[in-house]
Every structure is written in C-alpha cells, then in structure tokens.
C-alpha positions in Angstrom: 119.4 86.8 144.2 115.7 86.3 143.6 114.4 84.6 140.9 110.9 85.2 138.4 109.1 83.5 135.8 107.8 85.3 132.7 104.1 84.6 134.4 105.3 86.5 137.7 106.9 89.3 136.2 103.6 90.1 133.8 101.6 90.0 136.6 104.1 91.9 138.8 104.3 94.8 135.8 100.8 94.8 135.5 100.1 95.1 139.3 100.1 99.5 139.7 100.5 98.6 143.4 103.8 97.0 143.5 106.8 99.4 142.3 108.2 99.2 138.7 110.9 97.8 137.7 113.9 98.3 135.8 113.9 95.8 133.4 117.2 95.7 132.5 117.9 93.8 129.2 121.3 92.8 129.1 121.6 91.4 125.5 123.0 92.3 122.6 122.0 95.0 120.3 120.8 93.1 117.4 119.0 90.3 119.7 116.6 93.6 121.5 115.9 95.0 118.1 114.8 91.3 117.0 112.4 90.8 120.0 112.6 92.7 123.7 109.9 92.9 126.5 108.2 96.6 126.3 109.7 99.1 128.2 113.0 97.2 128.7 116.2 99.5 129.0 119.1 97.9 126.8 122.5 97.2 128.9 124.2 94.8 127.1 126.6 92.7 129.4 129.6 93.5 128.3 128.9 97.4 129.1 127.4 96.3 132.7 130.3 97.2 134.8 131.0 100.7 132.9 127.4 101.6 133.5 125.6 100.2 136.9 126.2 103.5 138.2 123.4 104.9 135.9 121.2 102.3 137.4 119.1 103.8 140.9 120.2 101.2 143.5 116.8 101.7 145.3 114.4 100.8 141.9 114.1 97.0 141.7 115.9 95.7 138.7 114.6 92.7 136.7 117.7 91.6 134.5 117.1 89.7 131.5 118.5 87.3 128.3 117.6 84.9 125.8 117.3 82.6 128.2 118.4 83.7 131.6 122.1 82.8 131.9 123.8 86.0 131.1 120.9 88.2 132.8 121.8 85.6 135.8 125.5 86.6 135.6 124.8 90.4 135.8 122.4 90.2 138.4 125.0 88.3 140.5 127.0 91.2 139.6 124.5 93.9 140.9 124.6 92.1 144.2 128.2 92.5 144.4 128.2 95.8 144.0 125.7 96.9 146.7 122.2 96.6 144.9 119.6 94.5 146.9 116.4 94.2 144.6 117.8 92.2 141.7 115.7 89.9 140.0 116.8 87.0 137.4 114.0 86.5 134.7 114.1 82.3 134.8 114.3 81.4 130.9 114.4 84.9 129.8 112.9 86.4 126.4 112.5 83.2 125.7 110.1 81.9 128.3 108.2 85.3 127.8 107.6 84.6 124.4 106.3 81.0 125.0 104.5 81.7 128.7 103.2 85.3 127.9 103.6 86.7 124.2 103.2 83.8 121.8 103.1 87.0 118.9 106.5 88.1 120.4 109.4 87.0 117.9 111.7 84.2 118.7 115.5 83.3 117.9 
C-alpha cells in the first residue's frame, strides 16, 4: 500500500496529467457532512466489504479518515481483494485541513 500526504494528493488532483482518483471517504455519515475533501465519494467502513465491487479496480483509489487509521484499514482491504492502486491519505481530513484547507472545518 502506498502512502500520500494532504500536500501530494492536492497537487496530484490538481495535476490534469496524472489520472483521477477515487477518493474514497470511508467515514461516517455525520463526520463527511461536518467537513469532506470535494469530490470525495462516501463509503463508510463498515459498508466497505458489501460495496468494493462498485469501486473500478483499474481507477486509483485514495482512501481516507479523520486521521488516516480507518482509511489505512480499508485500503489494506482493497489490496486483499485484488485492487493495486490504493492510496492511504497519511493523517487524513485532518492533515488536509491543517496542510491544505485551513477554512475546511475540523473535529
């Protein structure tokens, strides 16, 4: 599993060479409606393993938390399961709001 920081992912969805993500927030309903990255897609963990199979195996995926443990979990989880461009966002919603969005909300 690869791992980002909030810096490297901004710059990697900003960069219109480089394919898009899938950034695949993996928290909990109330914690994405309270802050979320634009353009995330909410998956919350627990509905991970009835889901993935929405998910396009061939897109990278950038999983992300509050603060990059459960998002960590999942992406571990992707592997697993036969996907090979799964990203960890290191420190999560979290470290976006601090490193790239100081107006984003935090928790």
């Amino acid at each position: 599993m690869e791992h980002i920081t909030a810096p490297e992912l901004a710059a990697w969805i900003a960069d219109p060479d480089r394919p898009t993500p899938l950034l695949l927030d993996v928290r909990e309903p109330w914690e994405h409606q309270t802050c979320n990255i634009a353009g995330s897609q909410l998956v919350p963990m627990n509905t991970v393993p009835g889901r993935f199979s929405e998910l396009d195996e061939e897109q990278p995926v950038v999983c992300i938390c509050h603060h990059g443990g459960r998002s960590m979990q999942v992406a571990a989880f992707l592997e697993r399961q036969g996907f090979t461009k799964v990203v960890n966002l290191t420190g999560g919603v979290h470290a976006w709001a601090n490193q790239v969005d100081p107006s984003m909300p935090t928790y």
